[in-house]
KOLLUMMAR-216195 format. One line per 5 residues: number of its first residue (from 1); for each residue x, y, z of N, C-alpha, C, CB. Coordinates in steps of 0.001 Angstrom, whole numbers, plus 500000, padded with zeros to 6 digits. Each point is the difference from the previous one (the first is absolute). Glycine has a CB too. Layout:
KOLLUMMAR-216195
NUM) X,Y,Z,X,Y,Z,X,Y,Z,X,Y,Z; ...
//
This chain:
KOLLUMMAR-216195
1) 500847,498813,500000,499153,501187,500000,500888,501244,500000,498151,498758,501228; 501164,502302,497683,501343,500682,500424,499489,501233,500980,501464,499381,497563; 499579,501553,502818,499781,501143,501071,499172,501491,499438,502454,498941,501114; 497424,501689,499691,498971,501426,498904,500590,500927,498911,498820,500412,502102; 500706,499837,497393,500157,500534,498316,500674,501528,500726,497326,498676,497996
6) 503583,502314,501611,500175,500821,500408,499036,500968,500123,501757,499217,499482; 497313,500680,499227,499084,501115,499941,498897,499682,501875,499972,500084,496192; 499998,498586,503912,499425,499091,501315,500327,500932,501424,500639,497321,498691; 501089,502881,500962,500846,500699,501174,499684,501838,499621,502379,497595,500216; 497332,502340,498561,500079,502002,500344,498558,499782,500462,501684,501783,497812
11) 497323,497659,501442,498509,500524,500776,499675,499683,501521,499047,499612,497723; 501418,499235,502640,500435,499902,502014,500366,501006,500444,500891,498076,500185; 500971,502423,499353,500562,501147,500866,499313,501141,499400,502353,499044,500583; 496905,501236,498560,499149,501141,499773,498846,500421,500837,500681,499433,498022; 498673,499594,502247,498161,499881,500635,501249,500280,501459,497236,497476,498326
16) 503177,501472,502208,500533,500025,501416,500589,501690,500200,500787,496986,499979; 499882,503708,499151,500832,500663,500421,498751,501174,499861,502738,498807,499401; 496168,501031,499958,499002,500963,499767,499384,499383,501599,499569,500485,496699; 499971,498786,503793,499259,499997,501327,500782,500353,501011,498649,498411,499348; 502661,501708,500465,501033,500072,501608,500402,501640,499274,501535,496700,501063
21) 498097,504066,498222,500030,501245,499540,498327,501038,500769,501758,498672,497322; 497387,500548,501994,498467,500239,500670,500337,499961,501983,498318,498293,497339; 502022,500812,503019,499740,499666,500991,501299,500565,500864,498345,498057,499065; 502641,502586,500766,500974,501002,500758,498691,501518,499799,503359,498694,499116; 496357,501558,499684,499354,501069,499731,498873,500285,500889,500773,499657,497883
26) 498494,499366,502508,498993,499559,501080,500704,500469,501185,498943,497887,498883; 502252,501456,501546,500621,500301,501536,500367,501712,499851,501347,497150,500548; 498908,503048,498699,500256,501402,499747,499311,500931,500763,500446,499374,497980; 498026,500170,500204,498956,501008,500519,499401,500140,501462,499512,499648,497776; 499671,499242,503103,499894,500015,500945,501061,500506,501130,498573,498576,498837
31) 502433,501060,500873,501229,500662,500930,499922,501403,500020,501569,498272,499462; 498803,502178,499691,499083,501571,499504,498985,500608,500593,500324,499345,498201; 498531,499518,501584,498608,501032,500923,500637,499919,501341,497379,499280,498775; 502961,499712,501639,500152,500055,501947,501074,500991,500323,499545,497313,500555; 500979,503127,498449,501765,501020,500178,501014,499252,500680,498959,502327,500426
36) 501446,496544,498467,501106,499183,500705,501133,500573,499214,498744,497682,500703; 502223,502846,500000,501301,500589,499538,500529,498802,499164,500534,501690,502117; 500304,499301,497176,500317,499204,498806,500562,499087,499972,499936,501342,499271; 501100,499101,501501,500920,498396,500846,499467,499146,500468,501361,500918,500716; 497718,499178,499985,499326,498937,500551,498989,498649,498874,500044,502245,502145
41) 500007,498541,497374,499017,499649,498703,500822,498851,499140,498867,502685,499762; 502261,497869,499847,501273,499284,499460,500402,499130,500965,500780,501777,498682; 498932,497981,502706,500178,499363,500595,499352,498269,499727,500398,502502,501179; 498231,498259,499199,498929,499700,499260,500052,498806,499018,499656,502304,500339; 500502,498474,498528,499900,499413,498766,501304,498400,500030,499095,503069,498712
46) 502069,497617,501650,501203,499171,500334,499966,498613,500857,500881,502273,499858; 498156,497731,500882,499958,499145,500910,498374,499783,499999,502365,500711,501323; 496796,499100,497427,498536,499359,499443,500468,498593,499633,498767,502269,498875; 500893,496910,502069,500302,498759,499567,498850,499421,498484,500992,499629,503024; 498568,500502,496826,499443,499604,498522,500899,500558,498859,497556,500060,500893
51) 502614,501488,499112,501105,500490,499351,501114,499451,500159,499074,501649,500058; 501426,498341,500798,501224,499012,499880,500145,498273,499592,500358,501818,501708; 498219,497885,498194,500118,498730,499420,499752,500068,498820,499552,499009,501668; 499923,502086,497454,499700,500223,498495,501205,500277,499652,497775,500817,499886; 503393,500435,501062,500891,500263,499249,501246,498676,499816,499194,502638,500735
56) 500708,496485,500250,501005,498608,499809,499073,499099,498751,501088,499763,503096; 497942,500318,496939,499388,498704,498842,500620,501219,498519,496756,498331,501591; 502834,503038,498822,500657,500675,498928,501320,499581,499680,498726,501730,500563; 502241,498195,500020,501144,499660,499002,500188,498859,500304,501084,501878,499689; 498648,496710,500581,499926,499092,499915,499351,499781,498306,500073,499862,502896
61) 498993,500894,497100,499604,499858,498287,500269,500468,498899,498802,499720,500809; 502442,501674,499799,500969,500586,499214,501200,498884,499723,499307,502446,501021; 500979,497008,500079,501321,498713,499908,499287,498841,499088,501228,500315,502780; 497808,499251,497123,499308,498781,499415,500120,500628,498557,498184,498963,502059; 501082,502188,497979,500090,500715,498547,501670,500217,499397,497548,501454,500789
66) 503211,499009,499717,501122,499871,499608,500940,498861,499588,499418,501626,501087; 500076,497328,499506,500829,498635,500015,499386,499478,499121,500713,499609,502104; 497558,500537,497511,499454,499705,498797,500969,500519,498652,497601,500140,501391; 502199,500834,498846,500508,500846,498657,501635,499395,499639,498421,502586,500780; 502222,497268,500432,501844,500203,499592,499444,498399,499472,502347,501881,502237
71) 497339,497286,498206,499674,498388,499221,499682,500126,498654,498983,499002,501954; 499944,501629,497655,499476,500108,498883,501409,500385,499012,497344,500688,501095; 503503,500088,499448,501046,501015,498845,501206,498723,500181,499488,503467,500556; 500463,495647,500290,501414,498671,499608,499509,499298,498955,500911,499354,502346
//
């Protein structure tokens, strides 16, 4: 069987990187209405464990995608 088509890997890290884009924007806005200083916010965002599990599956599917591709060019 073989592994996903690259076009497979851009539309994943696309949609993913579009929901963990939406969803900092979310911590934002609300951070915002309550007047959470900015730092704190970045704090925030830095230490969102969902975000941080989108941004590791993120390049985990940048590395899959890459190791796809350098195979394909031997």
């Amino acid at each position: 069987m073989n592994g996903p088509t690259e076009e497979e890997f851009e539309e994943s890290i696309k949609e993913l990187s579009e929901y963990k884009n939406r969803l900092e924007k979310e911590v934002v806005t609300i951070s915002k209405k309550l007047k959470i200083p900015k730092r704190k916010i970045e704090s925030i965002i830095n230490s969102h464990q969902e975000l941080n599990k989108i941004k590791i599956i993120l390049s985990k599917l940048y590395k899959q995608k890459e190791n796809s591709t350098s195979k394909l060019i031997l």
